[in-house]
N, C-alpha and C positions, 0 to 999 in steps of 0.2 A: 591488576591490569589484565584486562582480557590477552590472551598467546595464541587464540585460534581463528582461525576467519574461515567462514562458512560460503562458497559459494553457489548460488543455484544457475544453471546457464543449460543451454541449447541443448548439450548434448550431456548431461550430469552434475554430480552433484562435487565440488570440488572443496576439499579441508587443506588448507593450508596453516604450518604449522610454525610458531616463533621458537628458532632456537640457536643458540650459540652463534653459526653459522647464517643467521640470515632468517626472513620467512620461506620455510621450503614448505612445494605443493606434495598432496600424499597422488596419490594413483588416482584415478576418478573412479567414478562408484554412480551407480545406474547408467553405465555407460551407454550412449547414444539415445538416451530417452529427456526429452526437455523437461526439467526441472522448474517452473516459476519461481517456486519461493522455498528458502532452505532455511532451518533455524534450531535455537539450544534451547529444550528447555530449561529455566536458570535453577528451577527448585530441586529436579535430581538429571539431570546431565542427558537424558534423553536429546537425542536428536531427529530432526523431523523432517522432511522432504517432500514436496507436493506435485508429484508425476505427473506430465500431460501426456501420455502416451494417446499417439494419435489413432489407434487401434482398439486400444482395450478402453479406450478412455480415462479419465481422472481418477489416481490413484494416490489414498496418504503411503508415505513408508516411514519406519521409526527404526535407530538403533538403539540398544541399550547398553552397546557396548563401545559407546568412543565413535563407532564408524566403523568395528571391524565387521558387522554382519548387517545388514537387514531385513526387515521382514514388513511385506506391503499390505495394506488395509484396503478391504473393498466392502464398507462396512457403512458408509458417507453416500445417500441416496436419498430423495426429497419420497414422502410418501405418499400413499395414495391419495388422489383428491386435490394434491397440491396446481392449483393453477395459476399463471400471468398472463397479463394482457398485454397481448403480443406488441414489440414495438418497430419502427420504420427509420430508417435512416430520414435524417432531416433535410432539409433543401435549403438553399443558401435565404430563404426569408422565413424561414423556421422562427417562431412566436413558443415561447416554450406554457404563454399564459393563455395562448389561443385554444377555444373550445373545442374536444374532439368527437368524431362519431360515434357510429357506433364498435362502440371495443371487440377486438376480435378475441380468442382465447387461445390459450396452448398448454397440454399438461408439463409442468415444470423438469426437465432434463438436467443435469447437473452436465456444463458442461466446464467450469475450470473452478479449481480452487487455489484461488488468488492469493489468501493470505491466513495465519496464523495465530495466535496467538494463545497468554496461558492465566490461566487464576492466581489470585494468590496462594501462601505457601500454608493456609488455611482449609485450604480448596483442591488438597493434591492430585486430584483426577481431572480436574474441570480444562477441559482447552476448549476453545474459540475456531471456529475457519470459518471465512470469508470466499463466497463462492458469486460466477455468473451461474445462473440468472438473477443475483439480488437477496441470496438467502445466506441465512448466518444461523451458522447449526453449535451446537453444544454439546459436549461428551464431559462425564463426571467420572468413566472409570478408565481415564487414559489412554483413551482412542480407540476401546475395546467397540462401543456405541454410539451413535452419537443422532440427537432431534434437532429438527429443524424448529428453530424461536419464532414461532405461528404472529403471537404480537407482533412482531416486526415485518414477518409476510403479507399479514392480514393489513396493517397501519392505511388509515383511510388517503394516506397521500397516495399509495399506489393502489385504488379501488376498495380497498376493503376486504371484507372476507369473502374470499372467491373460493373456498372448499363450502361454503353454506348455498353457492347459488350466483347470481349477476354480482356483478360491479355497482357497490353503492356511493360511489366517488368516482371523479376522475383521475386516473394516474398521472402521479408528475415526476414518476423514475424514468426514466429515457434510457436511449442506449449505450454503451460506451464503443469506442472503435475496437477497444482489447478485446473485443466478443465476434470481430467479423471475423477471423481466422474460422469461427466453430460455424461461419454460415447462417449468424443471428446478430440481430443488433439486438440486447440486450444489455440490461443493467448488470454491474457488481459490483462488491463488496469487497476493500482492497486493504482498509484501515480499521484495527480494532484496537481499542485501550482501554485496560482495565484500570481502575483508579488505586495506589497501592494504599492508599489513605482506606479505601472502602470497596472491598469488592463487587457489591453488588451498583458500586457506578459504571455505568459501561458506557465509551461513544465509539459509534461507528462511523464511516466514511462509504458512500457509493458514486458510481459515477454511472450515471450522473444524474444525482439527484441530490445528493447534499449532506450534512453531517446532522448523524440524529444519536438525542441521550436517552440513558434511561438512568434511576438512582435505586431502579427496586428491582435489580438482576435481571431485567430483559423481562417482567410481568407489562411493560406500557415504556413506550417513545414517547419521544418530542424531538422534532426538528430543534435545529440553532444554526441558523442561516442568517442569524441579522448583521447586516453589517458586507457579507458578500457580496458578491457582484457578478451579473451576467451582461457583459460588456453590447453583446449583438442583440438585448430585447430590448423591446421599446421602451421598460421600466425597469433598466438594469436591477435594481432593488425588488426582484422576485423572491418569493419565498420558497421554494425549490426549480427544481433543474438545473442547478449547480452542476461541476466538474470541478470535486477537490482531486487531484492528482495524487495526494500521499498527504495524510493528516496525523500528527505523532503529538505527545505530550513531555516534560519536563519529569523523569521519573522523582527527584527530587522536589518540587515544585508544579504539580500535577496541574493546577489554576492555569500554568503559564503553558495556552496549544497554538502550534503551529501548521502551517498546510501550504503546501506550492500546488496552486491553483491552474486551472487553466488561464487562468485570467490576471495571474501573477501571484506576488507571498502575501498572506495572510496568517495575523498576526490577532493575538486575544491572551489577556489577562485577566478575563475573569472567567474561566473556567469554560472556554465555547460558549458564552451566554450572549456575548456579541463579539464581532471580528472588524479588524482594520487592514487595508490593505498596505503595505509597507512594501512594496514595491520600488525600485529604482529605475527605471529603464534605461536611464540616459549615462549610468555605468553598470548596463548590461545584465541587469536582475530585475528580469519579472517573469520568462516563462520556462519552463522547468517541470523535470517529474517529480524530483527525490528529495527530502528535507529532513535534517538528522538537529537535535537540541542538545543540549549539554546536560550530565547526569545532574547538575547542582543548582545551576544560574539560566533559570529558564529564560529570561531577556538573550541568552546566548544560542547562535542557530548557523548554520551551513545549507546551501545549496550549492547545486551542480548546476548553473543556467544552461539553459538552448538558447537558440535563434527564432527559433517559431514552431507553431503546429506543424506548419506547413512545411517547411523546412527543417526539421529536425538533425541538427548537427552545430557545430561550438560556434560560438562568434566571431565572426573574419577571422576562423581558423587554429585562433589559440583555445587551448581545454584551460579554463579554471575554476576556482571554487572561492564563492563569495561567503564571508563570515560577518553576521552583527555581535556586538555584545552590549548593544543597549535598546534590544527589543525592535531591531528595525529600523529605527532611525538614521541610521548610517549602515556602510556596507562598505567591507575592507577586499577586493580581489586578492586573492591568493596564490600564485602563479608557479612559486619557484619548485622546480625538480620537474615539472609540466609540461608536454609538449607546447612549442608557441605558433609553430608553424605547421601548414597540411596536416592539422588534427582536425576530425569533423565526426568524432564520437558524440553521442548522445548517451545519458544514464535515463535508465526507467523507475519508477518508483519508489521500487524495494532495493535500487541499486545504491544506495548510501549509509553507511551507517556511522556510529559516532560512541564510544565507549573512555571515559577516561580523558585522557591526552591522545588516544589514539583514533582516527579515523581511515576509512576503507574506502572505496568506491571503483565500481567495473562499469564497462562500455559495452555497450552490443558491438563494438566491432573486436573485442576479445581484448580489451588492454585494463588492468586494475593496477592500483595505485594505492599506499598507502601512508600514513602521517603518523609519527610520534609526536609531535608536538603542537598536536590543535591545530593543522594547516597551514601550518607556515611554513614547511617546505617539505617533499612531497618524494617517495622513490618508488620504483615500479617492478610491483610484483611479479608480473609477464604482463608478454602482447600478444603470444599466440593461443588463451582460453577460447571455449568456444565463446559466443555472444552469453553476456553476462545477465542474468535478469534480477537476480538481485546477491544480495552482502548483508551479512551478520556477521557481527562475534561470536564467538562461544564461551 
């Protein structure tokens, strides 16, 4: 049973600790520097921290020792040559299928690194991060290095290879809104999973453009968008410009992926090779950032629903967390230890997590919560962290 909860928020990085007495918080650590995404590695206890310092810009940091020191990487940079085609906030009759002009360019900037992840225990250098503008870089000697996976740069859904020259495709990665803070509407890279059956299976998530695999270590993509849904085009059943939200796998049952979408939960048993939507809306599940599976029984899944894009905050005001355990079908509200009243937190993508019998989850408005018993009732860590952006065990 995981005893440590990792959290990344506004202002640091926050380890909270299970012990006799309760989960007690340790001191914060990169204090006053936003944190996106914090996390363990499982194969030797490294921990990892994804600084957005708004000055120096995007910075990895690692301990080796628990949390009592760290030491920050500025090592994570796109290379020369590397370019995207620039993209535009959309307008309310935004066609994600419709022809575009001529493509403008821009040398690729690294400006956040979104997300994380690590190899198998085969593999003990290899880690994964997920970055805006849409690139997914790779280190084999533990974060000493780390390249940018060109395949997936280059993949003809966003143009082609743009370090050789023009745009031999039209791009169909789009922006995400997490990227207007840096003054860009640009894609990223939020979700990565490595398969524990086969490491060299990889799928990624970007938003917004869609989930794509590869089986031969990131040497060739393929989208796996069948089955999705873009509600506002004129042929919902496009084959990219998707907005998955947060897309995770069954580490036990890998086949079995899920994804809280913009467009509600989806839901696949064969491996991302197609997807259903499992939505409920009419008991308050379908839009949402964060979606956490069960280590064993991948038909078993949790979200944090919202109220909308638009409105991002809890449904007429109660906070809960909805649970399937028959792959979507059904969906059981979770409520108890929860506030019910004048709650209007919102969780973000990385903001859920799920290990065991236990579960985590923080609010940007600084309130985390957590569950020993698979969400059935629920006690509170604190309410006054900074805004939370994401939850890990350790």
């Amino acid at each position: 049973m995981a005893d440590t909860i990792i959290l990344g928020t506004r202002k640091g990085t926050v380890i909270v600790d299970r012990t006799a007495a309760g989960w007690q918080p340790r001191p914060i650590q990169h204090a006053g520097v936003p944190v996106c995404f914090a996390t363990q590695d499982p194969r030797d206890g490294t921990l990892w921290a994804s600084l957005d310092h708004g000055h120096w810009g995007p910075k990895l940091s690692r301990s080796r020792d628990g949390g009592a020191t760290w030491e920050d990487l500025s090592s994570l940079k796109y290379p020369e040559g590397a370019r995207h085609i620039v993209q535009t906030m959309p307008t309310p009759d935004f066609d994600p299928n419709a022809p575009t002009g001529q493509p403008e360019y821009a040398d690729a900037v690294l400006y956040k690194i979104w997300h994380i992840a690590f190899g198998s225990a085969d593999q003990p250098g290899r880690i994964y991060a997920g970055t805006i503008p849409g690139g997914l870089f790779v280190s084999d000697d533990g974060g000493d290095s780390w390249t940018l996976n060109r395949p997936l740069w280059n993949h003809e859904s966003r143009g082609g290879d743009l370090f050789a020259g023009e745009a031999t495709s039209e791009t169909h990665w789009f922006g995400t809104p997490a990227s207007i803070d840096y003054g860009v509407f640009e894609p990223g890279i939020h979700s990565i999973m490595v398969d524990p059956r086969d490491p060299n299976h990889i799928t990624v998530a970007a938003s917004s453009a869609g989930v794509l695999e590869s089986t031969d270590g990131g040497q060739t993509w393929a989208g796996r968008n069948k089955g999705m849904l873009v509600d506002y085009a004129p042929d919902p059943n496009v084959e990219w410009g998707h907005d998955p939200h947060f897309v995770t796998h069954c580490p036990g049952q890998p086949e079995h992926v899920w994804q809280q979408n913009h467009f509600g939960v989806f839901y696949s048993d064969d491996g991302a090779q197609t997807w259903k939507r499992v939505s409920q809306p009419e008991n308050g599940v379908h839009f949402g950032f964060p979606i956490a599976v069960d280590d064993h029984d991948g038909r078993t899944a949790w979200v944090v629903p919202g109220r909308s894009d638009a409105e991002r905050m809890t449904i007429d005001g109660g906070l809960f967390v909805a649970r399937t355990t028959d792959g979507g079908q059904s969906w059981q509200p979770l409520r108890e230890g929860l506030p019910q009243e004048n709650a209007h937190d919102i969780v973000l993508r990385h903001g859920l997590d799920a290990v065991g019998d236990r579960l985590c989850f923080g609010s940007t408005t600084g309130n985390a919560y957590v569950s020993e018993d698979r969400g059935e009732t629920w006690q509170c860590l604190g309410n006054n962290f900074p805004p939370i952006y994401s939850v890990r065990f350790g």
